[in-house]
VOPAGU-2260 file (C-alpha; in pm, 1 decimal, decimal comma):
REM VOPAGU-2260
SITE   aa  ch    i         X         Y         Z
SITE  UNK   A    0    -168,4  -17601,0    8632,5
SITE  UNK   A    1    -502,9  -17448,6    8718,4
SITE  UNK   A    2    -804,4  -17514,3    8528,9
SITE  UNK   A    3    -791,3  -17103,8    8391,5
SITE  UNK   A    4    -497,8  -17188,5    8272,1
SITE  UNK   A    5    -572,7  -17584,3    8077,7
SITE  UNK   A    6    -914,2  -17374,4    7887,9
SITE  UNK   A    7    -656,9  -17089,2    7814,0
SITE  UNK   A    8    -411,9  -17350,3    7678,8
SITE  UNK   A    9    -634,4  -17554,3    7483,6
SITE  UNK   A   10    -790,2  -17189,3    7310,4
SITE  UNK   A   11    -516,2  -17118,5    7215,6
SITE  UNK   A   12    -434,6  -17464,7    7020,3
SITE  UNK   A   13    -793,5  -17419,0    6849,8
SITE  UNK   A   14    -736,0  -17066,6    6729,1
SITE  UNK   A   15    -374,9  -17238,0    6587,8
SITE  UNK   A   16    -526,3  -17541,6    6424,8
SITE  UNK   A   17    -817,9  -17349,0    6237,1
SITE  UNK   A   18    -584,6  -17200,0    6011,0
SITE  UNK   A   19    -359,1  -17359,6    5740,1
SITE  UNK   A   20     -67,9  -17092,2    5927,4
SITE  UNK   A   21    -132,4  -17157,6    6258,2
SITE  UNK   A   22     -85,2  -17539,0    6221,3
SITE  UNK   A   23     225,6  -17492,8    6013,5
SITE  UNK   A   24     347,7  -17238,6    6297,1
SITE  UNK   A   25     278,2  -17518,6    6584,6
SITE  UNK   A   26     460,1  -17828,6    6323,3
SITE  UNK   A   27     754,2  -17552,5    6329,2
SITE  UNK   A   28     792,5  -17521,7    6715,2
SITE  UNK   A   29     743,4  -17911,6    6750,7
SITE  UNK   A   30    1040,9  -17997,0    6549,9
SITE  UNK   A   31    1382,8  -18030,2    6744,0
SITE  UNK   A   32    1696,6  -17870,1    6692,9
SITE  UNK   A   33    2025,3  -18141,4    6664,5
SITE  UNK   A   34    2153,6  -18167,7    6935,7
SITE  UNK   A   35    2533,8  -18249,9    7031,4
SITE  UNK   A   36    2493,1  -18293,5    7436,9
SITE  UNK   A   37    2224,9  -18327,3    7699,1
SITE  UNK   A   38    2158,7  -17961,3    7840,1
SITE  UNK   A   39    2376,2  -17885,0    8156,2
SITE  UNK   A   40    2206,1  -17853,8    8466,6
SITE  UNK   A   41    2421,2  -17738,0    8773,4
SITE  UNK   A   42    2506,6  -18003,5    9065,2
SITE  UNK   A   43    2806,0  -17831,4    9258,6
SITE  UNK   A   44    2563,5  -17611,0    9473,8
SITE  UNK   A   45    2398,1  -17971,2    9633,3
SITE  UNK   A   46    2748,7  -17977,4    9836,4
SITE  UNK   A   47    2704,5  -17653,7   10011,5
SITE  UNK   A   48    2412,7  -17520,0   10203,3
SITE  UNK   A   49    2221,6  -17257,3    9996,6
SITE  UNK   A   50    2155,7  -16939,1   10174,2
SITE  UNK   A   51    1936,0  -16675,2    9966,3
SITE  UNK   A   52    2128,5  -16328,9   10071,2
SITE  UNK   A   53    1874,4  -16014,0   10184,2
SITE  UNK   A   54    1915,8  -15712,9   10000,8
SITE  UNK   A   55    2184,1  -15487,9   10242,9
SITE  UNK   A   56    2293,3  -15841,6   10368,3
SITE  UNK   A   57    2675,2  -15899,4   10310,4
SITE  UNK   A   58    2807,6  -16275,4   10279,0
SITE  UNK   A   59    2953,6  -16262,4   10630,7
SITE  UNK   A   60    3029,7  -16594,5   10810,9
SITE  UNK   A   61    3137,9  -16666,7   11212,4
SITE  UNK   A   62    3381,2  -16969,5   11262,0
SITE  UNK   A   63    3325,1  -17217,6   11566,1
SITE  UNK   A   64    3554,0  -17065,1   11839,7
SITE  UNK   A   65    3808,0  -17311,5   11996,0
SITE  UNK   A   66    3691,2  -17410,4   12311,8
SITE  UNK   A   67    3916,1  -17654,9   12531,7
SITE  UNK   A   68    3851,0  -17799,7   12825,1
SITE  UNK   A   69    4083,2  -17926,5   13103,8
SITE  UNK   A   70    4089,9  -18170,0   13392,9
SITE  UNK   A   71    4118,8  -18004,9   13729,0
SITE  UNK   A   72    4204,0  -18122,9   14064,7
SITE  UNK   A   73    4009,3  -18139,4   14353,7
SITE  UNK   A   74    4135,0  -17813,9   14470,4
SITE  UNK   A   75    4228,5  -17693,1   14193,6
SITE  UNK   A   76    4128,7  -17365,3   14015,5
SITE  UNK   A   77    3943,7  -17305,5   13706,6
SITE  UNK   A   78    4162,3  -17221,9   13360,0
SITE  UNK   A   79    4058,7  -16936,2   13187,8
SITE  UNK   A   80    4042,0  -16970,1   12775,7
SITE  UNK   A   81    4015,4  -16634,5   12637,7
SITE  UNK   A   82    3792,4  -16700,2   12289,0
SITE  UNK   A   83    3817,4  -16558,0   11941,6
SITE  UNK   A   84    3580,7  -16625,5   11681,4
SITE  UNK   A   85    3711,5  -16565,7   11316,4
SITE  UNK   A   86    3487,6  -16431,5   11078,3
SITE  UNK   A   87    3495,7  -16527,3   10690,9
SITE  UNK   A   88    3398,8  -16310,0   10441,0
SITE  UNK   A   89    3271,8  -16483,2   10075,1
SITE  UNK   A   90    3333,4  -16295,6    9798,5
SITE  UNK   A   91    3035,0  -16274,4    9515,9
SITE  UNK   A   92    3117,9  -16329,8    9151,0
SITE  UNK   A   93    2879,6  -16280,8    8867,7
SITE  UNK   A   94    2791,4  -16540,0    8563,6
SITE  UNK   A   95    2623,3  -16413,0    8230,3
SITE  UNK   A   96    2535,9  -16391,4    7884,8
SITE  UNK   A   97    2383,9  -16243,1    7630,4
SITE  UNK   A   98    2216,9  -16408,2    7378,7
SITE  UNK   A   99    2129,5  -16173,9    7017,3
SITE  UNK   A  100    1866,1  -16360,8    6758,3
SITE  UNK   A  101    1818,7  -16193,1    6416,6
SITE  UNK   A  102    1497,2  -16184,5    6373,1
SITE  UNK   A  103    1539,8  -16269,2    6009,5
SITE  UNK   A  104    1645,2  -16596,7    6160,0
SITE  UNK   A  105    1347,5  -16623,0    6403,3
SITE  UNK   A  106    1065,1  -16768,2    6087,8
SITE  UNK   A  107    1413,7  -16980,3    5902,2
SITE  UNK   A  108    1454,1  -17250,7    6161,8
SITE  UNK   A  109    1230,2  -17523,1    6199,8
SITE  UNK   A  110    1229,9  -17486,4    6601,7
SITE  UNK   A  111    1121,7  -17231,4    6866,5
SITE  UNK   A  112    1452,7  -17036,2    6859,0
SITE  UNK   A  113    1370,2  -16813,5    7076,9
SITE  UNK   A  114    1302,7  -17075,3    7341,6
SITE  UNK   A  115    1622,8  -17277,4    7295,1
SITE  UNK   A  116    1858,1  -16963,6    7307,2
SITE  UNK   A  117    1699,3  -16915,4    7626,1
SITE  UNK   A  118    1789,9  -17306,1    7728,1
SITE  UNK   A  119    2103,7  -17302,9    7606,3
SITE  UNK   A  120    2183,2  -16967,6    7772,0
SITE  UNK   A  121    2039,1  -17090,6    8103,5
SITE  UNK   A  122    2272,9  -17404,7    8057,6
SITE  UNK   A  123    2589,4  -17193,4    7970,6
SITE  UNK   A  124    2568,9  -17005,5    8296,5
SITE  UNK   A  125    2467,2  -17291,4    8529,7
SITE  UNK   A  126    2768,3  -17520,9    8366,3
SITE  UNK   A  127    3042,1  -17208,8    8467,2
SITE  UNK   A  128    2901,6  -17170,1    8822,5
SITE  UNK   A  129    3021,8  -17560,0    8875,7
SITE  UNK   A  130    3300,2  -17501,8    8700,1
SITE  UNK   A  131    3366,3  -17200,0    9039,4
SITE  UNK   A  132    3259,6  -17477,3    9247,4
SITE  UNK   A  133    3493,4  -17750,5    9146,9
SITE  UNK   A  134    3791,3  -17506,7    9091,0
SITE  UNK   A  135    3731,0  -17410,3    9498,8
SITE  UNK   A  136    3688,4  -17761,2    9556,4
SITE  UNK   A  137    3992,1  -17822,4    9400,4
SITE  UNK   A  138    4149,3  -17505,9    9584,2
SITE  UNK   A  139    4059,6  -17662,2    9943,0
SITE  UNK   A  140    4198,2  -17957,0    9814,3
SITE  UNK   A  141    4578,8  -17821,2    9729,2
SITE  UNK   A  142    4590,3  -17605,4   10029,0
SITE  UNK   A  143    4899,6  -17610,5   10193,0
SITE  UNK   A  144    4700,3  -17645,3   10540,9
SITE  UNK   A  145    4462,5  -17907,8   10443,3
SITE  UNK   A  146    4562,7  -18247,9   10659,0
SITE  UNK   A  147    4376,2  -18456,7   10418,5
SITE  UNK   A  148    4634,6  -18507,0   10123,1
SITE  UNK   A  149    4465,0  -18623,6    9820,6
SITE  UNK   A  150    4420,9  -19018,0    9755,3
SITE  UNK   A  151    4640,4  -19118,0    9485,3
SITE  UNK   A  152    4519,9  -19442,2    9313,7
SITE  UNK   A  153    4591,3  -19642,2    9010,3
SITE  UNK   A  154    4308,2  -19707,2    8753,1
SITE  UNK   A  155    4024,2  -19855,6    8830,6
SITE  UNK   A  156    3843,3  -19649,1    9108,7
SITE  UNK   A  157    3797,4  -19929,7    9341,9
SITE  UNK   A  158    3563,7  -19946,9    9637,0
SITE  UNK   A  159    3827,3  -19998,3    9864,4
SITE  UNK   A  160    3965,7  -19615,3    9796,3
SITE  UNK   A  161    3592,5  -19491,4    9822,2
SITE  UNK   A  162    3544,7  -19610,9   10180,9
SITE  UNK   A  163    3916,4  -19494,6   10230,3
SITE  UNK   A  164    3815,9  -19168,6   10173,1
SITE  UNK   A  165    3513,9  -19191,1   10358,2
SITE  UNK   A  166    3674,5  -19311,9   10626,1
SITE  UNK   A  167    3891,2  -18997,1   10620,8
SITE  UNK   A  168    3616,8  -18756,5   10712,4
SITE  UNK   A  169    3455,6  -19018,5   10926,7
SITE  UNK   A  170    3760,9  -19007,1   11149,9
SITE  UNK   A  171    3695,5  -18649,0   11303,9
SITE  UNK   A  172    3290,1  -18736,0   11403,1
SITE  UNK   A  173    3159,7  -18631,6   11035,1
SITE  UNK   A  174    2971,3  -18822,7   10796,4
SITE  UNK   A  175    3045,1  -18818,8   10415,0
SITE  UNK   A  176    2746,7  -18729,1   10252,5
SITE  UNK   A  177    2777,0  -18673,4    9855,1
SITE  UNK   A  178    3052,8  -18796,4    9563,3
SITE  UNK   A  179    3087,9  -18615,4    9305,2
SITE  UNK   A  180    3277,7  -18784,7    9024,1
SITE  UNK   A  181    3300,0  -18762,1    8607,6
SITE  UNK   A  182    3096,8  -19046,4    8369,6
SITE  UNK   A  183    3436,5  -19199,9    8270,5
SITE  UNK   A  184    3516,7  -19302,0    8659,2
SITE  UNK   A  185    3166,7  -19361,3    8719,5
SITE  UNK   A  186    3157,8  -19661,4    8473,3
SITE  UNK   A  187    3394,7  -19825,3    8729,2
SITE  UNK   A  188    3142,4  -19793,1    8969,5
SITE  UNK   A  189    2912,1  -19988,6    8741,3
SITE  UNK   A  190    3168,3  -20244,4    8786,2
SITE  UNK   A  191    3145,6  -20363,5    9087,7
SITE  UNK   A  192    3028,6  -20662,7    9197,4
SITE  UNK   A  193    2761,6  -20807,1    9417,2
SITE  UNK   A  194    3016,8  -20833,2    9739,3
SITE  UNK   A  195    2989,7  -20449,9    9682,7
SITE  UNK   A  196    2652,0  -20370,1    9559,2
SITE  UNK   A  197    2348,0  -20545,8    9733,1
SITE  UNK   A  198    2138,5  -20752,6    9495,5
SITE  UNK   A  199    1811,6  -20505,4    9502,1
SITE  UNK   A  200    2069,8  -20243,3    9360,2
SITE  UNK   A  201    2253,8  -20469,4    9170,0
SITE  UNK   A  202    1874,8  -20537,9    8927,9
SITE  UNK   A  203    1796,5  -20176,2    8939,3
SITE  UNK   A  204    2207,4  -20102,2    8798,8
SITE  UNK   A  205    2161,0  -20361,4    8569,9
SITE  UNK   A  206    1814,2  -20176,8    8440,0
SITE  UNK   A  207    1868,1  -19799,5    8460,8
SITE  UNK   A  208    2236,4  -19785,7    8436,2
SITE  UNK   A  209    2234,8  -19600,4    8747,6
SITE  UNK   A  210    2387,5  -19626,5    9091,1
SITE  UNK   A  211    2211,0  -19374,8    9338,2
SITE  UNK   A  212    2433,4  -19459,5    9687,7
SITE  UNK   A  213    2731,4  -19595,8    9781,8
SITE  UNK   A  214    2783,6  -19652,3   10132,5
SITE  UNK   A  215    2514,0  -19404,0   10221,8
SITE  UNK   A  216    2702,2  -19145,0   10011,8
SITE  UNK   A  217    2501,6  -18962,9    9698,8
SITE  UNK   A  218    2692,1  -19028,7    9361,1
SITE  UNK   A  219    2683,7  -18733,5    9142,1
SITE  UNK   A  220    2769,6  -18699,4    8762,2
SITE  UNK   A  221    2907,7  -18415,7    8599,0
SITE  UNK   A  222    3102,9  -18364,5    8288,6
SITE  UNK   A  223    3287,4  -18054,1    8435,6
SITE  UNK   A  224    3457,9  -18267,1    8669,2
SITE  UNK   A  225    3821,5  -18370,0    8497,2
SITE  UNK   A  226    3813,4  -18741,0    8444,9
SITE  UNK   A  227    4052,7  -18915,9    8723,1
SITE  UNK   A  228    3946,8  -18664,9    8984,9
SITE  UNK   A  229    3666,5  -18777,7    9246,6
SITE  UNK   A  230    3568,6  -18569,2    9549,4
SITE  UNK   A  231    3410,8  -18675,7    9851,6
SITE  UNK   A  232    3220,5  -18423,1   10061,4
SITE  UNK   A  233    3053,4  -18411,9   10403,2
SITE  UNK   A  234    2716,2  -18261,4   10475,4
SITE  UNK   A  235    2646,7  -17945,0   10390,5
SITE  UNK   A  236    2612,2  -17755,7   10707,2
SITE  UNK   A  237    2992,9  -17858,0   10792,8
SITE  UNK   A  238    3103,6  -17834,0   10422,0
SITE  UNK   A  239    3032,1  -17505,8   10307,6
SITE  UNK   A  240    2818,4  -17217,9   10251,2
SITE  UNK   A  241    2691,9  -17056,7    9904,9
SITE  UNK   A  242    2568,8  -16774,1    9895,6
SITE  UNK   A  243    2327,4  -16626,2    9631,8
SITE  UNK   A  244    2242,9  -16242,9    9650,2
SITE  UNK   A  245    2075,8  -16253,2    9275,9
SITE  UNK   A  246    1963,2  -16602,8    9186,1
SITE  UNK   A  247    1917,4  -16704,4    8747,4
SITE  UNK   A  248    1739,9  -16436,4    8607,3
SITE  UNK   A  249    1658,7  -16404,3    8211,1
SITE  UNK   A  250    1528,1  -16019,5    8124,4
SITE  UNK   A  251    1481,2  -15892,2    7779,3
SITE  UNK   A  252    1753,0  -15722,1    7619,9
SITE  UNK   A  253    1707,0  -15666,0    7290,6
SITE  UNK   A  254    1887,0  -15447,9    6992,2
SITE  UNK   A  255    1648,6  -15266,6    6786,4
SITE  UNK   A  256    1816,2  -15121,9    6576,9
SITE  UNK   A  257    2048,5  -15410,5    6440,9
SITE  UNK   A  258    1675,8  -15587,1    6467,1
SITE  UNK   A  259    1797,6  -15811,3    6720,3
SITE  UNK   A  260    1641,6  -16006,3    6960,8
SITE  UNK   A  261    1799,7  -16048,1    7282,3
SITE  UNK   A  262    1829,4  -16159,6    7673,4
SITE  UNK   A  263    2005,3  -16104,9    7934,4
SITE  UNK   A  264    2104,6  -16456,4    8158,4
SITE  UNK   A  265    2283,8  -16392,5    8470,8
SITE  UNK   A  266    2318,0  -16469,2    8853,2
SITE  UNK   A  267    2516,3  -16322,5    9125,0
SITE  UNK   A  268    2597,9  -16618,4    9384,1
SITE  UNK   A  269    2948,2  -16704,0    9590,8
SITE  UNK   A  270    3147,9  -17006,6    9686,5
SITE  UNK   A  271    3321,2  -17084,4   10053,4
SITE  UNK   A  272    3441,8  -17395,3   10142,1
SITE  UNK   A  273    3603,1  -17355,1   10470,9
SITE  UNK   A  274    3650,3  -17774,2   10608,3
SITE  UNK   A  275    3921,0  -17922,8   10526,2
SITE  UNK   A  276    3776,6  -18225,7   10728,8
SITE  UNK   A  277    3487,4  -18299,0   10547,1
SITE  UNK   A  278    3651,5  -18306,2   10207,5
SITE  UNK   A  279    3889,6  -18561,0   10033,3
SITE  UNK   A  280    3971,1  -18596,5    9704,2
SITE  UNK   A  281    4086,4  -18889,8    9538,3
SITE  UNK   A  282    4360,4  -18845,2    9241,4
SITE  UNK   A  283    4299,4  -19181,2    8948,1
SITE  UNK   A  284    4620,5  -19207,4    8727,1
SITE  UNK   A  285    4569,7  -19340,1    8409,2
SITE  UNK   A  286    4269,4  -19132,4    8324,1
């Protein structure tokens, strides 16, 4: 924040606090709403590599052709591999809401509503674009031509089955890169012991709750993830694209004459997940 903007800021706190209004106004906007859950904020996108789409530009992707090679003999004659390179085509959904306030409302509540509809609308939308994400996740997952079948395990998740899984995508020259997994299987990971978890990470576990890696992997939380399901993905670039032609946008869109106030939250992005080997999911029963 510029210094224009800290002397605009702090004139505008003055003006507020020399009035017996303004400072009830500010005590208002300071007070939080209850709250049931910790806002959302999306994750699924950190498995694919983001591309920000031009305006004209459809979501139009080249596969790797299928090159072979062959051992000749010494007199032998060149083979001749005629290439074809499919293309992929990733089809753009759009997430939104649209918030209405009554502006009777507005001066009741002891909060900024305004502000918090605008949070809460922001999480809505990013919590349904990972629910897309996981659903294709889980898509790529059950397809019929995928040659990683999922990872069927009893309860607990073990290390064992995460390094099994790994091990799957490590097979074909990948690396596993992120796991993305629900709080109820991740308390399993908190579980482990120090054979497991190096002592360094074992204090800072043991102090913020919270383990960052596993075998070089990232470990991401989310609640939209059904408990007992954990997937593994590779990097990014050999994972999967997504797409964004409009990213979150909030405009005004309000209803005068019901004396509404309104916005509009929304985002235009797309999902493709086209590896099967740098993906494996692993199935917990008992959860």
């Amino acid at each position: 924040m510029g210094l224009p903007r800290i002397q605009t800021f702090k004139n505008v706190i003055a003006r507020y606090i020399e009035s017996g209004e303004g400072r009830r106004t500010m005590a208002s906007k300071m007070t939080p709403s209850l709250r049931r859950f910790r806002d959302y904020s999306a994750v699924g996108r950190k498995a694919f590599l983001v591309e920000d789409l031009e305006d004209g530009a459809l979501p139009l992707y080249d596969k790797d052709p299928i090159v072979p090679a062959y051992a000749v003999g010494e007199a032998g004659d060149s083979i001749q591999v005629l290439i074809n390179s499919e293309r992929v085509f990733a089809p753009l959904y759009e997430l939104a809401t649209w918030p209405l306030i009554p502006l009777t409302q507005i001066r009741e509540r002891r909060y900024d509503l305004i502000k918090r509809t605008i949070e809460l609308g922001v999480a809505g939308v990013k919590e349904k674009e990972d629910v897309r994400v996981f659903a294709t996740m889980n898509a790529l997952a059950a397809d019929s031509d995928n040659p990683h079948l999922d990872m069927a395990i009893a309860a607990p998740l073990t290390a064992d089955a995460i390094a099994d899984a790994i091990g799957a995508i490590e097979e074909h020259g990948l690396r596993a890169a992120r796991i993305f997994i629900n709080g109820r299987d991740y308390a399993d990971i908190r579980k482990f012991d120090r054979d497991i978890i190096d002592q360094e990470t074992m204090q800072s576990l043991f102090r913020t709750g919270y383990v960052g890696k596993i075998y070089g992997c990232q470990v991401i939380r989310s609640r939209v993830i059904a408990p007992g399901t954990v997937y593994i993905c590779g990097e990014r670039e050999y994972y999967g694209r997504f797409p964004v032609r409009t990213e979150l946008t909030v405009i005004t869109a309000d209803v005068p004459q019901e004396r509404k106030v309104g916005f509009s939250i929304f985002e235009q992005v797309g999902t493709l997940c086209y590896n099967f080997l740098a993906s494996q999911r692993i199935l917990i029963s008992g959860r």
